[in-house]
MARBADREN-558329 format. One record per residue: residue number from 1; residue in one letter; x, y negated, z negated of N, C-alpha, C in turn. Coordinates in steps of 0.001 Angstrom, whole numbers, plus 524288, in hexadecimal, padded with zeros to 5 digits. Atoms other than C-alpha are relative to their C-alpha. Layout:
! residues N
REC NUM A X Y Z X Y Z X Y Z;
...
//
This chain:
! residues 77
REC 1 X 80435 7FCD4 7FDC5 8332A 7C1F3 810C6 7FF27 804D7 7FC9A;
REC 2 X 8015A 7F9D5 805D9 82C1E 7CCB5 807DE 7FFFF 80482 80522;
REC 3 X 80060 7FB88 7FD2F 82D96 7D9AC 80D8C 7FB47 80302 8011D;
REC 4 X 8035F 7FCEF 8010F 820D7 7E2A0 810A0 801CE 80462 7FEEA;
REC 5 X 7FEB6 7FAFD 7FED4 81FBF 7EF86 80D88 7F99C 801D3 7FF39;
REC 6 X 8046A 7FC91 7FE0F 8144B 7FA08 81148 80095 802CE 7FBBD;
REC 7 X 80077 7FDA0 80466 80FB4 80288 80593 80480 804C3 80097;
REC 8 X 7FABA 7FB00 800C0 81A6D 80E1F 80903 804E1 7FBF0 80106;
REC 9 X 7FBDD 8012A 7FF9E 824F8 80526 80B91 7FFDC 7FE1A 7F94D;
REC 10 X 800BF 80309 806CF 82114 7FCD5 7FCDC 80103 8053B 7FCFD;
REC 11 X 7FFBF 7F998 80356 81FAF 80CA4 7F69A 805B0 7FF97 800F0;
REC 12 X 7FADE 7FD2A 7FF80 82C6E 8105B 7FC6F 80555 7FC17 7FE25;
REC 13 X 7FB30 8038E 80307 83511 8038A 7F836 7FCE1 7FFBC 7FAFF;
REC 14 X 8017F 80002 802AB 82E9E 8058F 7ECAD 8033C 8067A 7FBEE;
REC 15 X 7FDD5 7F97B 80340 8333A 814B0 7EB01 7FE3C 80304 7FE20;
REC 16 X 8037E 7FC4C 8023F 8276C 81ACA 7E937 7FED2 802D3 804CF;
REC 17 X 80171 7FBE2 7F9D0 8238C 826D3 7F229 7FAAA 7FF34 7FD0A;
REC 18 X 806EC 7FFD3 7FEA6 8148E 82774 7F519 7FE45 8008B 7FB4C;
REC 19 X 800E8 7FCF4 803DD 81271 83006 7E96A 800E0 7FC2A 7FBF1;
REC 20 X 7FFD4 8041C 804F4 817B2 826BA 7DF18 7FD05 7FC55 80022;
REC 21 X 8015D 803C4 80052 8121F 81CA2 7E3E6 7FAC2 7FFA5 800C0;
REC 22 X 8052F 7FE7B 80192 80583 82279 7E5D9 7FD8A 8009A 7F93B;
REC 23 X 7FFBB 7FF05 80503 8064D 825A0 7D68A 7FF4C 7FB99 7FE8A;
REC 24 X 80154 804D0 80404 808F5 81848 7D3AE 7FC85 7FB84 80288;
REC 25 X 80622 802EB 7FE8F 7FCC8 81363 7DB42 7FC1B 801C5 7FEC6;
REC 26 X 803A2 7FE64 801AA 7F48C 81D02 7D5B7 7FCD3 8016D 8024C;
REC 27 X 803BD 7FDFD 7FC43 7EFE5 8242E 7E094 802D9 804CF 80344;
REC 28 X 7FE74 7FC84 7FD4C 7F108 830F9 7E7E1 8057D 7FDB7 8033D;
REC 29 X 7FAD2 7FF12 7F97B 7FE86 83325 7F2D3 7FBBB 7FE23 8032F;
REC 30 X 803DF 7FED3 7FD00 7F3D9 83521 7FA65 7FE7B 7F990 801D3;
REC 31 X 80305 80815 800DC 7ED05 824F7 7F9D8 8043D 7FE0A 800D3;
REC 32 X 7FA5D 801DB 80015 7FA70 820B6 7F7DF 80192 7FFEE 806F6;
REC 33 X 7FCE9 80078 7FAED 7FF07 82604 80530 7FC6C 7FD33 80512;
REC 34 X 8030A 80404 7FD54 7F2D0 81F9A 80B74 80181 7FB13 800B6;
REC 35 X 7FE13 80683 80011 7F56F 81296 8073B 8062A 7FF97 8025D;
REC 36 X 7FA68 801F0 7FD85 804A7 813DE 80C3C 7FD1F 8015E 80588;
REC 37 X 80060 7FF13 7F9DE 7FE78 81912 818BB 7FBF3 7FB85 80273;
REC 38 X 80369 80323 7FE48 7F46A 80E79 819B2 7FB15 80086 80072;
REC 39 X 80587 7FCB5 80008 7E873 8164F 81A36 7FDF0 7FFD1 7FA45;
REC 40 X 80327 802B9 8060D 7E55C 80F75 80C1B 80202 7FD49 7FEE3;
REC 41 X 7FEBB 80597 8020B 7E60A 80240 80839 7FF38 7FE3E 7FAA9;
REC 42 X 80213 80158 80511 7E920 7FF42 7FBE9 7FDA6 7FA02 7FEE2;
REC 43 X 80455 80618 800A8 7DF4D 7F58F 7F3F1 80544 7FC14 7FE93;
REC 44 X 7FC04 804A5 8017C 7E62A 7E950 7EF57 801CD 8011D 7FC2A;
REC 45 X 7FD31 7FC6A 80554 7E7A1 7EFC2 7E13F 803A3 80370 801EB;
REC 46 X 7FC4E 7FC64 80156 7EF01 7FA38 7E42B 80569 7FDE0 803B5;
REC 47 X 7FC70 80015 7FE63 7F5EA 7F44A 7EEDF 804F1 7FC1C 7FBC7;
REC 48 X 7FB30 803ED 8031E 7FAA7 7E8CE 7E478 802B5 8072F 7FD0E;
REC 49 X 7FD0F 7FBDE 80379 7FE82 7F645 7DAB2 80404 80154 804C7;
REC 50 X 7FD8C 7FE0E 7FE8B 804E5 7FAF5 7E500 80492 7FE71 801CF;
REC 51 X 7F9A8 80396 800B8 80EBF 7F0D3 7E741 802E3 7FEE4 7FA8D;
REC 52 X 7FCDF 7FFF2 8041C 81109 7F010 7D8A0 8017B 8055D 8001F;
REC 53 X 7FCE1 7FAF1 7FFDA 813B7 7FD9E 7DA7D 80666 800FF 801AD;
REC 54 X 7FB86 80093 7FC3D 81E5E 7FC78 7E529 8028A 7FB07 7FF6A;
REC 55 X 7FDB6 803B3 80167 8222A 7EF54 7DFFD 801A6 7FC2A 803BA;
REC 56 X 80029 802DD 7FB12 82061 7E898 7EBB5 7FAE1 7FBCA 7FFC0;
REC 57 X 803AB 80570 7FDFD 818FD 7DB24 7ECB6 7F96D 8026D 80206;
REC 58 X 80555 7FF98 7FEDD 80A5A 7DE19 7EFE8 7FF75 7FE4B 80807;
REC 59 X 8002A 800F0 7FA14 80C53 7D471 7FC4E 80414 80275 80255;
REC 60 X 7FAD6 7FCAD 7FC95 81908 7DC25 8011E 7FE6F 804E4 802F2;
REC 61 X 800FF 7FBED 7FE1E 80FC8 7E6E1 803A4 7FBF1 80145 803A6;
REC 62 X 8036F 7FF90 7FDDC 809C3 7EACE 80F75 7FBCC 80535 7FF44;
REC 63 X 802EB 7FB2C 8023F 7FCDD 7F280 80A09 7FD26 80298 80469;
REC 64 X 8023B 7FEFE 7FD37 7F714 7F4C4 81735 80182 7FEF3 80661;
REC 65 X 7FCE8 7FFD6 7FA32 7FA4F 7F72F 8276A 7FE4F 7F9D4 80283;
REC 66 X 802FE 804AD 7FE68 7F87B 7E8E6 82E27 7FAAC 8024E 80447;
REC 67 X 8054F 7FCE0 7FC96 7EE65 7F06F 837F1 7FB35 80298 7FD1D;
REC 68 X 80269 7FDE4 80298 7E6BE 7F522 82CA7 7F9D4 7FD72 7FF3A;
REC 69 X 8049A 80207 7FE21 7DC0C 7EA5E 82DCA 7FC88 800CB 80423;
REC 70 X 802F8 7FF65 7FA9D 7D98A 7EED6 83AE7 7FC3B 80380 7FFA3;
REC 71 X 8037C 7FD5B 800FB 7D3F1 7F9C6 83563 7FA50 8013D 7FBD7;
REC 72 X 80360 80036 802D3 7CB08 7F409 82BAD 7FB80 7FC4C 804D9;
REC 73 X 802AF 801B5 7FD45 7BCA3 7F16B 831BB 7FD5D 7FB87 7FCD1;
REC 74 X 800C8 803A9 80454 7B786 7E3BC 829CF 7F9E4 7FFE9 8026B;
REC 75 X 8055D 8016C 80014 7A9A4 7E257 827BD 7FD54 7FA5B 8016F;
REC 76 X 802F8 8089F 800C9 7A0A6 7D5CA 82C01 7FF48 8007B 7FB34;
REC 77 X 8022F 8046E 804D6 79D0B 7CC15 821A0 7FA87 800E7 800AD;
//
């Protein structure tokens, strides 16, 4: 069984605090602490970088809350 991990748990077995690892995504603390808080979803690019970052599998990582669809409204066809 593969393990998950949530973008601060993947950062933190990884050994990067916010700050570094903001650096090595190339974006403000600031954006950075969004996306660990959920209140920004990273695109599919950065989320793949961001598992080669933390060296964690791409699928090992959960990039988003499972309730998070609830809050997208989908357009008719």
């Amino acid at each position: 069984m593969n393990t998950k991990f949530d973008i601060k748990s993947a950062r933190v077995r990884a050994g990067f605090t916010q700050k570094e690892l903001a650096q090595k995504m190339q974006m403000s603390v600031n954006s950075y602490l969004r996306y660990e808080k959920g209140t920004l979803i990273f695109r599919v690019d950065q989320a793949w970088n961001f598992s080669k970052v933390v060296n964690i599998p791409f699928e090992n990582i959960i990039f988003f809350k499972p309730n998070y669809t609830s809050s997208v409204h989908l357009q008719p066809a």
